[in-house]
PDB file of N, CA, C and O in Angstrom:
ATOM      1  N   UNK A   1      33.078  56.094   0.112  1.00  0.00           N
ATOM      2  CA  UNK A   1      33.986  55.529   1.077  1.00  0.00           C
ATOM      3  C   UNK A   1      33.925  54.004   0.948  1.00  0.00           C
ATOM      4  O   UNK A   1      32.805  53.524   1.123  1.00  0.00           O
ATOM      5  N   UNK A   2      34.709  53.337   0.732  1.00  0.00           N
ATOM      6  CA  UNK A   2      35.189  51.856   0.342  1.00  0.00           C
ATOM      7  C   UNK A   2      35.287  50.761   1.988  1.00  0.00           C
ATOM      8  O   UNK A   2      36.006  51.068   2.939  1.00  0.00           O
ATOM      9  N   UNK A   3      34.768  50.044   1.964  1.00  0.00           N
ATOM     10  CA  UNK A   3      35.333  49.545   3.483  1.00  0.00           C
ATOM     11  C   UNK A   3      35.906  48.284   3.277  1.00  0.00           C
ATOM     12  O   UNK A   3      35.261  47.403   2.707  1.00  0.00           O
ATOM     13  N   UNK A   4      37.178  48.079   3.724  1.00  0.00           N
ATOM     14  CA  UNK A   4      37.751  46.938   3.847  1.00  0.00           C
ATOM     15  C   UNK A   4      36.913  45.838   3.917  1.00  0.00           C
ATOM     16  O   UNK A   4      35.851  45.844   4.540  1.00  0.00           O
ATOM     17  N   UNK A   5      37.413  44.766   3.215  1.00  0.00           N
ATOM     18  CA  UNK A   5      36.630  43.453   3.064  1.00  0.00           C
ATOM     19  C   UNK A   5      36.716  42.539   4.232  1.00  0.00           C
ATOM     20  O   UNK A   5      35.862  41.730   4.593  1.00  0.00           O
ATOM     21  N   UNK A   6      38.225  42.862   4.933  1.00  0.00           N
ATOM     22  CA  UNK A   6      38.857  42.160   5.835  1.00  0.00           C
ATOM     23  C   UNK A   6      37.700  42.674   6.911  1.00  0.00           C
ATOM     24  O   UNK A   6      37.337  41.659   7.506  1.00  0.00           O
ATOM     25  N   UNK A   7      36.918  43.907   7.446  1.00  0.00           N
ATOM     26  CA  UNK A   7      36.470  44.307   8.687  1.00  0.00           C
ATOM     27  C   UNK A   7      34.889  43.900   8.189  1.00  0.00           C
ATOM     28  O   UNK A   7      34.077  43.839   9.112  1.00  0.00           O
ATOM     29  N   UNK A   8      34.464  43.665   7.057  1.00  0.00           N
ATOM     30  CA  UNK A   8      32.992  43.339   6.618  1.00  0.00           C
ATOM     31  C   UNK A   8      33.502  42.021   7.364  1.00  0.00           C
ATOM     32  O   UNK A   8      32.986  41.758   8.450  1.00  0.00           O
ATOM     33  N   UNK A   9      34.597  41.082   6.782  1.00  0.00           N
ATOM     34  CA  UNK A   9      34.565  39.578   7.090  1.00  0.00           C
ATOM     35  C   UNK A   9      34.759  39.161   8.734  1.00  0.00           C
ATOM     36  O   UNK A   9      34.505  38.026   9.139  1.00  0.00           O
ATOM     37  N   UNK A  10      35.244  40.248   9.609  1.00  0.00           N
ATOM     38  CA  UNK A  10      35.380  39.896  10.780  1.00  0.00           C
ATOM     39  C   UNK A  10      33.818  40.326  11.499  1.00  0.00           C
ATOM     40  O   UNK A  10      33.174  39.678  12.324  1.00  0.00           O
ATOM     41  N   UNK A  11      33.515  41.536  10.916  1.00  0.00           N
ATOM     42  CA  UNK A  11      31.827  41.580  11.385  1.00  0.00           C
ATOM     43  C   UNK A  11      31.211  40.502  11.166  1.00  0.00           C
ATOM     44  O   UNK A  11      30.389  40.213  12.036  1.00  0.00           O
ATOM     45  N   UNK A  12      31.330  39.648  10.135  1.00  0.00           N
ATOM     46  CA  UNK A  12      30.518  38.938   9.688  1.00  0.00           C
ATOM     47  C   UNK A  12      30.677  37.709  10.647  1.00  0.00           C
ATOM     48  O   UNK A  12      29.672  37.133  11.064  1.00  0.00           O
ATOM     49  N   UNK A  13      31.721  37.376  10.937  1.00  0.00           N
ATOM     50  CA  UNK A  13      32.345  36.286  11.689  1.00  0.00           C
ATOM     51  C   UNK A  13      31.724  36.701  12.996  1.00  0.00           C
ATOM     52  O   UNK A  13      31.058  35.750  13.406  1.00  0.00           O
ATOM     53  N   UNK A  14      31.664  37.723  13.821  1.00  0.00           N
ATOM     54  CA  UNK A  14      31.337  38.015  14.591  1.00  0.00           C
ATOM     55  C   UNK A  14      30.024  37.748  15.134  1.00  0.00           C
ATOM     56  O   UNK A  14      29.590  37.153  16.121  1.00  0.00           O
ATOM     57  N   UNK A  15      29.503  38.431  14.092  1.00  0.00           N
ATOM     58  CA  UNK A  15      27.598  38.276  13.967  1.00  0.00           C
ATOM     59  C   UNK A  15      27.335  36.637  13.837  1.00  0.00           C
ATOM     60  O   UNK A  15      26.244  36.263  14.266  1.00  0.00           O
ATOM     61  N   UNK A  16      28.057  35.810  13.391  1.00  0.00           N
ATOM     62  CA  UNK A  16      27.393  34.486  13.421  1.00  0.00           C
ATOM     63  C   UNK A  16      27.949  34.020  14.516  1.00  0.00           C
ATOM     64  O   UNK A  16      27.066  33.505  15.201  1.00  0.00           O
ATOM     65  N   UNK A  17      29.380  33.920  15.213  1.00  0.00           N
ATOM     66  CA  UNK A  17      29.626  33.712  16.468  1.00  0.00           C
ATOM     67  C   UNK A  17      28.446  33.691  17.554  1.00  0.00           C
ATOM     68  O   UNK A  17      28.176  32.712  18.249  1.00  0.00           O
ATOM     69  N   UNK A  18      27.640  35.204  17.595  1.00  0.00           N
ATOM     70  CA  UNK A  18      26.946  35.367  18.213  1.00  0.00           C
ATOM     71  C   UNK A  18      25.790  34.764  18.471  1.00  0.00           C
ATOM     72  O   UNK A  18      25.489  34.298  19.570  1.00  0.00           O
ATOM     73  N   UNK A  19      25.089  34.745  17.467  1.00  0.00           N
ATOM     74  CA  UNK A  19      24.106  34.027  16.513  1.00  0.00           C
ATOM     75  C   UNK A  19      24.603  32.687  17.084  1.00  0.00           C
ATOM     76  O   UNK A  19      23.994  32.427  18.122  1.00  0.00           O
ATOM     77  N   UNK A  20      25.429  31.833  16.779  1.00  0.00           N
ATOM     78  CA  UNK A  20      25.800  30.796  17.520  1.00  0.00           C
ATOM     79  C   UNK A  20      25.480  30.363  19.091  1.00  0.00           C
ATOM     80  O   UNK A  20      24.965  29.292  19.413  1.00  0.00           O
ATOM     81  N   UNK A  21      25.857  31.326  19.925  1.00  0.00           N
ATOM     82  CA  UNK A  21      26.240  31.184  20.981  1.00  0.00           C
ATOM     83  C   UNK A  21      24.628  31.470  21.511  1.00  0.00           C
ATOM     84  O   UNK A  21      24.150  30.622  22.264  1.00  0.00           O
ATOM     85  N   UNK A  22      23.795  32.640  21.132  1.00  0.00           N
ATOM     86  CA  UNK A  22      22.539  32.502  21.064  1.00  0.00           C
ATOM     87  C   UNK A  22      21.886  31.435  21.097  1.00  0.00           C
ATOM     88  O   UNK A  22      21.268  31.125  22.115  1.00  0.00           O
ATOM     89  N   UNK A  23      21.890  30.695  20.042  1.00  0.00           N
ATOM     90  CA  UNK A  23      21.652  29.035  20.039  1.00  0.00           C
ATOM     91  C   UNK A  23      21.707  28.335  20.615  1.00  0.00           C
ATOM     92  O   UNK A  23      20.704  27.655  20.831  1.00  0.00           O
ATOM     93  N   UNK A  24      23.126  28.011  21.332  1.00  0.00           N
ATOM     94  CA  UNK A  24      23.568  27.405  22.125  1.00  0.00           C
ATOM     95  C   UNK A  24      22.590  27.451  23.292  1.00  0.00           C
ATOM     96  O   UNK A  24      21.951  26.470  23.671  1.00  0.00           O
ATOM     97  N   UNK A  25      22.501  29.048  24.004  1.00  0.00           N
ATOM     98  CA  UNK A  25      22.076  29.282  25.326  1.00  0.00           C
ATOM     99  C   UNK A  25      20.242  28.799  25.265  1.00  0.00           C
ATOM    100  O   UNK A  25      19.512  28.405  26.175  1.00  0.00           O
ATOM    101  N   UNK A  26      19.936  29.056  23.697  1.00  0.00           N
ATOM    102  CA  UNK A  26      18.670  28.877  23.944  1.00  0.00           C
ATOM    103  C   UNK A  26      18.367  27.046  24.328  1.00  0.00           C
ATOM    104  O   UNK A  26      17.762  26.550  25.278  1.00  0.00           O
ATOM    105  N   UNK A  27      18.986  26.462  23.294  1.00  0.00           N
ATOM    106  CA  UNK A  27      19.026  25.073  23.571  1.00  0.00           C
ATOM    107  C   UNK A  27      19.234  24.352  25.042  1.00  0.00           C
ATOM    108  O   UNK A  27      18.513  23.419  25.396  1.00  0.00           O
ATOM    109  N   UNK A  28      20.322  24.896  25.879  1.00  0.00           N
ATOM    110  CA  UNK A  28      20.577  25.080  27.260  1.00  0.00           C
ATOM    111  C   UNK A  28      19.088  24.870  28.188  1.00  0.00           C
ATOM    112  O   UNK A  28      18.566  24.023  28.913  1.00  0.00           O
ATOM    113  N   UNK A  29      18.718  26.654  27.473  1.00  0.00           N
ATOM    114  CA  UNK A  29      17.268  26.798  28.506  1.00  0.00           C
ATOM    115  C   UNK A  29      16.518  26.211  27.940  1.00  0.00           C
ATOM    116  O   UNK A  29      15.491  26.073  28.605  1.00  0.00           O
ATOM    117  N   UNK A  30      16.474  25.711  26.898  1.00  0.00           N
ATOM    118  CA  UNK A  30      14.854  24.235  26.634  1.00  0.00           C
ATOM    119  C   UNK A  30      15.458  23.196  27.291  1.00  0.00           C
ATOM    120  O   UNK A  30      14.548  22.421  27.585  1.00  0.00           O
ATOM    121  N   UNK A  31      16.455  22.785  27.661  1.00  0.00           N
ATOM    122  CA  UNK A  31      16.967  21.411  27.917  1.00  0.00           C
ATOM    123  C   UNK A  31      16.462  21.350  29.316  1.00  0.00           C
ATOM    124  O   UNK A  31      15.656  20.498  29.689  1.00  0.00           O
ATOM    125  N   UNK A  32      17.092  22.526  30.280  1.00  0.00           N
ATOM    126  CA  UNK A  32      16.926  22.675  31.495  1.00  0.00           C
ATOM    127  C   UNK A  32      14.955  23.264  32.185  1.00  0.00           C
ATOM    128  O   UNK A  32      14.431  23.071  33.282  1.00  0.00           O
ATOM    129  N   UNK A  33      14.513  23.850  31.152  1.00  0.00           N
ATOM    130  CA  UNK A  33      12.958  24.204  31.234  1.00  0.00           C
ATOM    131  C   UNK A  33      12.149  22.578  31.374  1.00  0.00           C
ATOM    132  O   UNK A  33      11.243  22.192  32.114  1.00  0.00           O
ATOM    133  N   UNK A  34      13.242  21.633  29.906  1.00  0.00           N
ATOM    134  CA  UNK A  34      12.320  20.683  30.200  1.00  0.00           C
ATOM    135  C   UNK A  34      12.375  19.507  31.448  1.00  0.00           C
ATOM    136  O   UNK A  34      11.780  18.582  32.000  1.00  0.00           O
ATOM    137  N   UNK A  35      13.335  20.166  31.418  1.00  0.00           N
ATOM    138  CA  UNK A  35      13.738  19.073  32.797  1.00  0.00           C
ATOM    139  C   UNK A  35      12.999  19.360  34.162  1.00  0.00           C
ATOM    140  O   UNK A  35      12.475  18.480  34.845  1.00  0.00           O
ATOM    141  N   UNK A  36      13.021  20.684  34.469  1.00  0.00           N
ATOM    142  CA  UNK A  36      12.021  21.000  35.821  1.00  0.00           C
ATOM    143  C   UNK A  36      10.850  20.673  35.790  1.00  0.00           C
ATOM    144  O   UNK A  36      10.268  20.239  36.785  1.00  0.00           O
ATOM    145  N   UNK A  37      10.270  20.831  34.581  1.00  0.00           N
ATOM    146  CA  UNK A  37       9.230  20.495  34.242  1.00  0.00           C
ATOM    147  C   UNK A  37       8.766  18.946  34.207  1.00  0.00           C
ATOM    148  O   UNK A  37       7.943  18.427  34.961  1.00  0.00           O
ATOM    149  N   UNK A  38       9.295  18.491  33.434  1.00  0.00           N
ATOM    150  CA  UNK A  38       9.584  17.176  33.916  1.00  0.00           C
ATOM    151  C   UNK A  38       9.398  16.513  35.194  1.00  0.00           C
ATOM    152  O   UNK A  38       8.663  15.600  35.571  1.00  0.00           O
ATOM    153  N   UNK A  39      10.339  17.289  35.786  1.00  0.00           N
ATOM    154  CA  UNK A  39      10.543  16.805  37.418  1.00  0.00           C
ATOM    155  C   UNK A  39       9.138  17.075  38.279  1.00  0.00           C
ATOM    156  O   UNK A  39       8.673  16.247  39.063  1.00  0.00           O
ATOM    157  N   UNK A  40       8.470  18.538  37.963  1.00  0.00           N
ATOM    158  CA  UNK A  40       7.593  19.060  38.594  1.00  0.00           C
ATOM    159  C   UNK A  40       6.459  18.029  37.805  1.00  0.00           C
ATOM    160  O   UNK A  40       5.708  17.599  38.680  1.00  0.00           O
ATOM    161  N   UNK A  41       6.098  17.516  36.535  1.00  0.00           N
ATOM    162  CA  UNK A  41       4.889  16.532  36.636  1.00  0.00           C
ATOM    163  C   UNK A  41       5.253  15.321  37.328  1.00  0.00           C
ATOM    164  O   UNK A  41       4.410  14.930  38.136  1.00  0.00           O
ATOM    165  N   UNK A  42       6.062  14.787  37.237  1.00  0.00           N
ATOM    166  CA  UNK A  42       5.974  13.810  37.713  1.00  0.00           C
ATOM    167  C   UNK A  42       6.089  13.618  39.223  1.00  0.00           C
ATOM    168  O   UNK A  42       5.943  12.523  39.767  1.00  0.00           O
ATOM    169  N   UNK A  43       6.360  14.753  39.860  1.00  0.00           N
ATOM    170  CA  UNK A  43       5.522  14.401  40.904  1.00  0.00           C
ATOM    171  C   UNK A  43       3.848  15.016  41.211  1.00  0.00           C
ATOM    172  O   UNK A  43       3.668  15.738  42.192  1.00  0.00           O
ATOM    173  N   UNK A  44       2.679  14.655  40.284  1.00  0.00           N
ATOM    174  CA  UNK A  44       1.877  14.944  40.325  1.00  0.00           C
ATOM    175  C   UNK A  44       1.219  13.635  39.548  1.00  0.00           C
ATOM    176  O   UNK A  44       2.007  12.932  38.914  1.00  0.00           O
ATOM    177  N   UNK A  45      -0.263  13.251  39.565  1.00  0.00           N
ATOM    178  CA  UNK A  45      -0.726  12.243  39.162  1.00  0.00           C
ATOM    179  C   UNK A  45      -1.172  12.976  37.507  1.00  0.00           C
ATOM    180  O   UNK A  45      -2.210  13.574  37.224  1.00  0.00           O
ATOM    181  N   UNK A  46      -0.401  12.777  36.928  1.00  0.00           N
ATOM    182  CA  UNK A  46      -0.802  13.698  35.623  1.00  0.00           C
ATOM    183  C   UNK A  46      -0.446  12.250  34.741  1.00  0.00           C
ATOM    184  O   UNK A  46       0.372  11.418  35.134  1.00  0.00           O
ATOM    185  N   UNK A  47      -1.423  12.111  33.176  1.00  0.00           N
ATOM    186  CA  UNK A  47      -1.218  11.055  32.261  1.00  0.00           C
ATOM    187  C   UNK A  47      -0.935  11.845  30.809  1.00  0.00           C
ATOM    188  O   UNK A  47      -0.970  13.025  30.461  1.00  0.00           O
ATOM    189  N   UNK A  48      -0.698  10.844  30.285  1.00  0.00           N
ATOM    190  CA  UNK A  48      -0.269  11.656  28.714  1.00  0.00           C
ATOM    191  C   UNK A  48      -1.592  11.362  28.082  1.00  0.00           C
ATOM    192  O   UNK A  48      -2.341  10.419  28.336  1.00  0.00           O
ATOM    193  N   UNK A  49      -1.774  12.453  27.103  1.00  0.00           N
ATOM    194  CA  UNK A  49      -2.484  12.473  26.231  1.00  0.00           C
ATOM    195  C   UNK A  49      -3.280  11.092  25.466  1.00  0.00           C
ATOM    196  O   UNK A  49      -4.483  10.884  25.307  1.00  0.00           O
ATOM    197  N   UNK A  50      -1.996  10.207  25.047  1.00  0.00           N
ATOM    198  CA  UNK A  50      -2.352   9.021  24.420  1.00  0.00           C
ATOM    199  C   UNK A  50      -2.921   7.556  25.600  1.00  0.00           C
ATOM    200  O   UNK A  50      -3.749   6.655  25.467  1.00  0.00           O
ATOM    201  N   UNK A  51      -1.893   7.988  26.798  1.00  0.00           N
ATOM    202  CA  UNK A  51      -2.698   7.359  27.676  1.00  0.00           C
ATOM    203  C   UNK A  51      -3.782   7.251  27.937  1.00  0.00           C
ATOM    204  O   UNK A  51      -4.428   6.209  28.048  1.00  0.00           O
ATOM    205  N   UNK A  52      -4.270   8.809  28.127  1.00  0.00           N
ATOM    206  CA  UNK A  52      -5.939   9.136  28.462  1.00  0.00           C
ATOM    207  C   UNK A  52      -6.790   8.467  27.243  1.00  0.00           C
ATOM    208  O   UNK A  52      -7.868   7.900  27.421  1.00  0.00           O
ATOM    209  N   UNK A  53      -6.066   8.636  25.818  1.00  0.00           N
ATOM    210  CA  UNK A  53      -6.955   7.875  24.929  1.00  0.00           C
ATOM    211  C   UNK A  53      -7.341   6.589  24.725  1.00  0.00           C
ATOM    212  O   UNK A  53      -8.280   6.172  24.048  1.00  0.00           O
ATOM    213  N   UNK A  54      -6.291   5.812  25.565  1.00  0.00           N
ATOM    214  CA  UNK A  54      -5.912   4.294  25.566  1.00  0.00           C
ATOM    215  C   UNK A  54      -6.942   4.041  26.626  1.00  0.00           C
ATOM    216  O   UNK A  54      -7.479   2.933  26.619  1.00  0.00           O
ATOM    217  N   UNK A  55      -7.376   5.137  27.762  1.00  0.00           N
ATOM    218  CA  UNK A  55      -8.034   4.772  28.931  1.00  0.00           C
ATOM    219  C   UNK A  55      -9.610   4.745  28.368  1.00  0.00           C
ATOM    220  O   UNK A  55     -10.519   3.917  28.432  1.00  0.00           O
ATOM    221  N   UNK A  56      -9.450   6.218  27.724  1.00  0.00           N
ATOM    222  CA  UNK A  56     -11.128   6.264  27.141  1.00  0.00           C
ATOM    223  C   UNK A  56     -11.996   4.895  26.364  1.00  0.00           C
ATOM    224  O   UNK A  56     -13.122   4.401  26.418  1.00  0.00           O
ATOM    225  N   UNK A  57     -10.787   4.671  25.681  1.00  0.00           N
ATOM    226  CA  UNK A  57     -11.259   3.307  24.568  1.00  0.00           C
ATOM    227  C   UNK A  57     -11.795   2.351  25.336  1.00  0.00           C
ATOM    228  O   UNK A  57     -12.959   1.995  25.151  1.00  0.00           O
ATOM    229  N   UNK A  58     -10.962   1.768  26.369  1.00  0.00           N
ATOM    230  CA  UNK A  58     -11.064   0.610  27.213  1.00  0.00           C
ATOM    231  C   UNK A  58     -12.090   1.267  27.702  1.00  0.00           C
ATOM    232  O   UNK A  58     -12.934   1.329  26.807  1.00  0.00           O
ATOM    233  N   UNK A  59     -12.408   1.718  28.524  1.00  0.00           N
ATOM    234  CA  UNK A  59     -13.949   2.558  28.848  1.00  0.00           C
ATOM    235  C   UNK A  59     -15.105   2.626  28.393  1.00  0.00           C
ATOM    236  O   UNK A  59     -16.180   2.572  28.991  1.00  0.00           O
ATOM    237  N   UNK A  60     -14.790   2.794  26.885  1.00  0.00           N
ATOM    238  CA  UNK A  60     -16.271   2.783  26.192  1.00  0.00           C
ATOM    239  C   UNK A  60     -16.649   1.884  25.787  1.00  0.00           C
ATOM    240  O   UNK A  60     -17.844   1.698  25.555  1.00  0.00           O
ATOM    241  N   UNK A  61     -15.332   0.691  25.493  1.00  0.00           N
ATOM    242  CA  UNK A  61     -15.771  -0.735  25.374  1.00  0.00           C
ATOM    243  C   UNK A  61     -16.535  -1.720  26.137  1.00  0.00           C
ATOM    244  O   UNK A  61     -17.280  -2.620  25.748  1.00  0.00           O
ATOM    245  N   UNK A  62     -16.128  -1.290  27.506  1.00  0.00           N
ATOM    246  CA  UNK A  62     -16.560  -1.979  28.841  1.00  0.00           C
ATOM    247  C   UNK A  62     -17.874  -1.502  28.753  1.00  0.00           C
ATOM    248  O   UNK A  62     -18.763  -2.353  28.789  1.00  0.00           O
ATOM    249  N   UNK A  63     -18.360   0.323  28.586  1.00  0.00           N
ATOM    250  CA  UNK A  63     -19.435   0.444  28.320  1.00  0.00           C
ATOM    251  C   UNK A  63     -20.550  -0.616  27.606  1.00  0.00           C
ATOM    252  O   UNK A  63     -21.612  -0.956  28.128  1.00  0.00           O
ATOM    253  N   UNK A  64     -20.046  -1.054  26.282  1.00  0.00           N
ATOM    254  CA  UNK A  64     -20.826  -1.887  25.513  1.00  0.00           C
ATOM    255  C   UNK A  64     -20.584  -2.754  25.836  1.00  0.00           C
ATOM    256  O   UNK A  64     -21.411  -3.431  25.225  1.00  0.00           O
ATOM    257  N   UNK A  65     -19.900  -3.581  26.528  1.00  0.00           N
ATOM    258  CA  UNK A  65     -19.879  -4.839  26.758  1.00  0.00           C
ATOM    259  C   UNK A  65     -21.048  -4.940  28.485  1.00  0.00           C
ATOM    260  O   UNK A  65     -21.865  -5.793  28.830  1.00  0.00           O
ATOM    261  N   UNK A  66     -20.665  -3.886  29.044  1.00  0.00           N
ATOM    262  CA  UNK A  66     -21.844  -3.779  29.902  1.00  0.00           C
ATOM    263  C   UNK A  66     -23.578  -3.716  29.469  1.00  0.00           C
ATOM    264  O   UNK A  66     -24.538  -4.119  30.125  1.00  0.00           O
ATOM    265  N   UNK A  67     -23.551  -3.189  28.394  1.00  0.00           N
ATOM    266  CA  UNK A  67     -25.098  -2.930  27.961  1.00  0.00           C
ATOM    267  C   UNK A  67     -25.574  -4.290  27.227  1.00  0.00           C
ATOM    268  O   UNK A  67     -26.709  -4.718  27.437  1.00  0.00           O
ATOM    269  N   UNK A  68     -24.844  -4.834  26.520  1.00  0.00           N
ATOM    270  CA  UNK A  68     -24.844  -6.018  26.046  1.00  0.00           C
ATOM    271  C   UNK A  68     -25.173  -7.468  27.493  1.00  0.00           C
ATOM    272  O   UNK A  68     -26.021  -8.357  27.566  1.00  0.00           O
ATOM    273  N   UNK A  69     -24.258  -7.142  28.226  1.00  0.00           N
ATOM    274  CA  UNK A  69     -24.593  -8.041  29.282  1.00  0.00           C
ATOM    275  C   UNK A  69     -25.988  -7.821  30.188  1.00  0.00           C
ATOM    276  O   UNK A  69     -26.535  -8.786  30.720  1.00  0.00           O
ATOM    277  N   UNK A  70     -26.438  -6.640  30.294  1.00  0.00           N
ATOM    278  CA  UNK A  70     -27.568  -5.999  30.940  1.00  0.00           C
ATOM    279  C   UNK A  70     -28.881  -6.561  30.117  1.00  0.00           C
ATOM    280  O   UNK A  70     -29.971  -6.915  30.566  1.00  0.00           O
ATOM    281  N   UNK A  71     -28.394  -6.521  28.739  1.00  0.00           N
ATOM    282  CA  UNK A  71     -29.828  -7.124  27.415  1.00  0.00           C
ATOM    283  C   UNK A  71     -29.930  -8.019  27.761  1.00  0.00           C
ATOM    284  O   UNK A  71     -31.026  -8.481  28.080  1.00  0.00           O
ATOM    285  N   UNK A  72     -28.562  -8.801  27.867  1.00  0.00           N
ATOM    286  CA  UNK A  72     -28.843 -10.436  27.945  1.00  0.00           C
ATOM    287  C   UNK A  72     -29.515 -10.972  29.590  1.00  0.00           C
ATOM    288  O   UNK A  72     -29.997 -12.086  29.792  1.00  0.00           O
ATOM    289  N   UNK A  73     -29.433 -10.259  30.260  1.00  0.00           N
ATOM    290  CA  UNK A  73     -29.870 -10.130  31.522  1.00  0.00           C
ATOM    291  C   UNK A  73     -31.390 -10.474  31.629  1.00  0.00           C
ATOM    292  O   UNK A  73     -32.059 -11.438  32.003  1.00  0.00           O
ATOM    293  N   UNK A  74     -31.612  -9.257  31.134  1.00  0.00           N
ATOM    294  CA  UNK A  74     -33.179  -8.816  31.000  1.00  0.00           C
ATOM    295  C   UNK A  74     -33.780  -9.746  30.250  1.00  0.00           C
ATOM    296  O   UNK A  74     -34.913 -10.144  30.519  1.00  0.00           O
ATOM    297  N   UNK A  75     -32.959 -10.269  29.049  1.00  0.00           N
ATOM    298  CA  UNK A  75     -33.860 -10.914  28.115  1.00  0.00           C
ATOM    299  C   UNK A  75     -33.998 -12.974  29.337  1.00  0.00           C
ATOM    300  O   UNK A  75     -34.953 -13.749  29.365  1.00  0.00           O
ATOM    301  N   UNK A  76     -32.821 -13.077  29.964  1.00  0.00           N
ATOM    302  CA  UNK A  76     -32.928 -14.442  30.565  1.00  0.00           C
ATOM    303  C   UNK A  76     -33.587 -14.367  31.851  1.00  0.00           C
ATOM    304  O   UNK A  76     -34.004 -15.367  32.437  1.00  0.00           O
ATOM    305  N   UNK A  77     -33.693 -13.043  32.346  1.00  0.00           N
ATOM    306  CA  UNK A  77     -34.957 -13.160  33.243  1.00  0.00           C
ATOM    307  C   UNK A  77     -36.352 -13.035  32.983  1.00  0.00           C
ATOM    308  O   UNK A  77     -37.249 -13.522  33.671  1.00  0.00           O
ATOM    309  N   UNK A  78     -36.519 -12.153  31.649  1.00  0.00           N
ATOM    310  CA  UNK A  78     -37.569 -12.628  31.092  1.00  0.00           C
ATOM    311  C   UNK A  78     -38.293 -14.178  30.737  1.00  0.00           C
ATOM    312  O   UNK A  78     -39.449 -14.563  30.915  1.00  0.00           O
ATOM    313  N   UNK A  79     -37.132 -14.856  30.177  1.00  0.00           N
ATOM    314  CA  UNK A  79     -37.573 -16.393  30.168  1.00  0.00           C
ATOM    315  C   UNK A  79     -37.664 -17.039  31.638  1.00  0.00           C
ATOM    316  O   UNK A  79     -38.546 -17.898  31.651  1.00  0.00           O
ATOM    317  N   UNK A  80     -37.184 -16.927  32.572  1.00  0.00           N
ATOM    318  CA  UNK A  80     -37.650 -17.172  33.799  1.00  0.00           C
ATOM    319  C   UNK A  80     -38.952 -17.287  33.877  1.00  0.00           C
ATOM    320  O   UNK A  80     -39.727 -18.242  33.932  1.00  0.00           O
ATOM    321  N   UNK A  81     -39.102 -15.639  33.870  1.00  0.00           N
ATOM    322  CA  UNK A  81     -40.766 -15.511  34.414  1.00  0.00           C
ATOM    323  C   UNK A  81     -41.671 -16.358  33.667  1.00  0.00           C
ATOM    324  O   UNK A  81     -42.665 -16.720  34.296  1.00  0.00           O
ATOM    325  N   UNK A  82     -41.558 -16.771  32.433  1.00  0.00           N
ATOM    326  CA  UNK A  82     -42.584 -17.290  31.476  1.00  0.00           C
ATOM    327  C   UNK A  82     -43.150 -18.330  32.229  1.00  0.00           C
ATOM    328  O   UNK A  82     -44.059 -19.011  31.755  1.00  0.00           O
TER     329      UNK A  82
END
């Protein structure tokens, strides 16, 4: 049995229509997912990732710059006492 080329080509048209429109809707619901989402962090005290890393750095620096100041501490009250 032979099947028209014309009803393969409108299936075919069909199936990607769909396939299309699929797309479409999914793109829709990421657009709109990200948006609530969106909406819902920001009202919460939440930071980004790279922020938190930007925070850590400054943090561990202050760390050493604290221990460094604490040496020098110790070491100029040591000359005091002498």
């Amino acid at each position: 049995m032979a099947v028209d080329q014309a009803i393969l080509d409108d299936v075919a048209e069909k199936v990607a229509g769909g396939l299309r429109l699929i797309g479409s809707v999914k793109q829709e619901a990421e657009a709109q997912i990200k948006s609530i989402l969106e909406g819902a962090f920001s009202g919460l005290d939440v930071v980004t990732g790279e922020r938190m890393q930007v925070a850590e750095a400054m943090l561990n620096k202050t760390r050493e710059q604290m221990a460094e100041l604490e040496a020098r501490i110790e070491e100029l009250e040591a000359r005091i006492k002498k």
